[in-house]
C-alpha positions in Angstrom: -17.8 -6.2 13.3 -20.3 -5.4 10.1 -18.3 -3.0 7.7 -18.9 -2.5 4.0 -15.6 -4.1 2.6 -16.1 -3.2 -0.6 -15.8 0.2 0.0 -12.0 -0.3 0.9 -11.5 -1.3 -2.7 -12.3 2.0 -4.0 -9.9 3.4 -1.0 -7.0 1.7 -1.7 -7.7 2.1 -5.3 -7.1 6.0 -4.2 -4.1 5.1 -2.0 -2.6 3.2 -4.8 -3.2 6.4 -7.1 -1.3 8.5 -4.1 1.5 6.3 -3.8 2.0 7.0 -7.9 1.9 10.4 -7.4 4.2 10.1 -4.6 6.6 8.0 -6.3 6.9 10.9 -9.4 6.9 13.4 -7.2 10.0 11.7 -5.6 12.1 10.8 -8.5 11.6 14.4 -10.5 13.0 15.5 -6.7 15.8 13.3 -6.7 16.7 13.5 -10.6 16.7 17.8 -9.8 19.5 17.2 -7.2 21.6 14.4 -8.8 20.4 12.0 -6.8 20.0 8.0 -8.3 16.2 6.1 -7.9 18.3 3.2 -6.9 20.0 5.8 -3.7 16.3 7.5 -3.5 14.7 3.8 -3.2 16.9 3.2 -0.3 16.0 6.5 1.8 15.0 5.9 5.2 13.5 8.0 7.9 15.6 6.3 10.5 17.9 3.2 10.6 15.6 0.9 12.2 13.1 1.2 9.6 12.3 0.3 6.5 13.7 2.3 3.2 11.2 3.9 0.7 11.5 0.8 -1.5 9.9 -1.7 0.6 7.5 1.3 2.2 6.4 0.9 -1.5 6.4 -2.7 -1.4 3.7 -2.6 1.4 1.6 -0.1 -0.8 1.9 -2.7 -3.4 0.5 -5.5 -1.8 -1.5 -5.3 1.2 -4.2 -3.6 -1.2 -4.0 -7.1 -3.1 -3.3 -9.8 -0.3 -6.0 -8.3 2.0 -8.7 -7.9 -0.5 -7.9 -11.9 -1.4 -8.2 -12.9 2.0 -11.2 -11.0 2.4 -12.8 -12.8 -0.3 -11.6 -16.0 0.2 -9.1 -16.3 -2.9 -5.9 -17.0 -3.3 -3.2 -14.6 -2.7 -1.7 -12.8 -4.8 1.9 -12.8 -5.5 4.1 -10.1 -3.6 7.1 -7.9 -4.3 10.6 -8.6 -3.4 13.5 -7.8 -3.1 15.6 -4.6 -5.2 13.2 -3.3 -7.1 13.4 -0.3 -10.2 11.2 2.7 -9.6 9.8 1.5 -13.1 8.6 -2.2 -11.4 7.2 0.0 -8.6 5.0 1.8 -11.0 3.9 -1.3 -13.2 3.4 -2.8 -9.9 1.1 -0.5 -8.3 -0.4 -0.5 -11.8 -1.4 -4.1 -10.9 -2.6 -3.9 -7.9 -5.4 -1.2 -9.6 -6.1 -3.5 -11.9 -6.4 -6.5 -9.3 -8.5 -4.2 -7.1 -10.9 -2.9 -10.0 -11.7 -6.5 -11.6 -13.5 -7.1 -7.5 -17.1 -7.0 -7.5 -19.4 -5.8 -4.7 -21.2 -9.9 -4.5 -17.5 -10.9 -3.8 -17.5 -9.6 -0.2 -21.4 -10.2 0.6 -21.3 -12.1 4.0 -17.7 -12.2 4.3 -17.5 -9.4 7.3 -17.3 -11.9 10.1 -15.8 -14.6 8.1 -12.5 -15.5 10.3 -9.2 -15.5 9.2 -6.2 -16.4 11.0 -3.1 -15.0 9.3 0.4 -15.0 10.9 2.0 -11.8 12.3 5.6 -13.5 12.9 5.4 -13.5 16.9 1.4 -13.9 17.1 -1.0 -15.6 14.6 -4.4 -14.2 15.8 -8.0 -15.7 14.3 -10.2 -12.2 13.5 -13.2 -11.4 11.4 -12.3 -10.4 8.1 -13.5 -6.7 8.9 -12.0 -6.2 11.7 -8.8 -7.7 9.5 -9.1 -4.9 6.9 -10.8 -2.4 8.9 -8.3 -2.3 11.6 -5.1 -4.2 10.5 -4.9 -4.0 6.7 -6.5 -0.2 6.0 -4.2 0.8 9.3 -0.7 -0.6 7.6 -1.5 0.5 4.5 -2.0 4.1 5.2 1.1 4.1 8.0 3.1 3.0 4.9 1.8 5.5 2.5 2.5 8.0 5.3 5.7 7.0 5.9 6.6 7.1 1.7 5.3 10.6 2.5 7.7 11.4 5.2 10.8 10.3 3.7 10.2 12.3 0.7 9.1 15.5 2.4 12.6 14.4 4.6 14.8 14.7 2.2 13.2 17.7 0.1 10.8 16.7 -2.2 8.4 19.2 -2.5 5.4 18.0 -0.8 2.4 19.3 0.9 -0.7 17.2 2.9 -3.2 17.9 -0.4 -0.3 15.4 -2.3 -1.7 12.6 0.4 -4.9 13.1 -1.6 -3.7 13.2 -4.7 -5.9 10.0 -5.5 -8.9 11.7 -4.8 -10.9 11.6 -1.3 
């Protein structure tokens, strides 16, 4: 599979922009109705799934850790763990920074480079571009929506032109 990966790092340079915009837009909501960042970070759309916190977390790092394994460095650290609205931010801040210091030459040839990351259950061997084309931009985006949902959930006034608040 032949795909331009450099292009994703101008997308989820956006996406990391969104989930900023995202994040304010959900604590001004939850500081309006009394509501804690440590309580808002724990939100949840249903039991079984993960709170706003780590749909954050996800945000955070997949941007990072794919973009590494794409280009064949090593990965970056990740979050963990009970994180402040304010280590969310200078996170995400982080991850801009990691994606904007890429170059273009970095992913030259590396589309069909195989990588073989574990999954937990399954630990399947795919070219890097079908990696961040179908696994990594997929997840990412799912958890952005998902920050998204939660928020709208529980009132934060939110509209679908806030999913593009990074730009298009």
């Amino acid at each position: 599979m032949s795909v331009n990966l450099f292009t994703f790092v101008g997308m989820f340079s956006r996406i990391v922009d969104t989930a900023v915009h995202l994040l304010d837009k959900g604590v001004a909501h939850a500081q309006a109705n009394g509501v804690s960042e440590a309580e808002m970070l724990e939100w949840k759309l249903a039991e079984d799934m993960f709170p706003l916190r780590r749909q954050f977390h996800i945000v955070v790092d997949f941007p990072k850790t794919w973009m590494a394994r794409a280009v064949g460095l090593d990965l970056p650290a990740i979050l963990e763990g009970e994180i402040t609205v304010a280590e969310i931010k200078a996170a995400l801040a982080e991850t801009k920074a990691y994606l904007a210091a890429l170059k273009p030459e970095q992913f030259e040839g590396r589309d069909d480079v195989p990588l073989t990351v574990s999954l937990g259950q399954i630990e399947p061997t795919l070219p890097a571009g079908q990696w961040i084309a179908g696994f990594a931009n997929t997840n990412i985006l799912f958890h952005l929506s998902i920050a998204y949902a939660i928020l709208r959930h529980k009132g934060a006034p939110l509209g679908k032109v806030d999913l593009f608040a990074g730009g298009l």
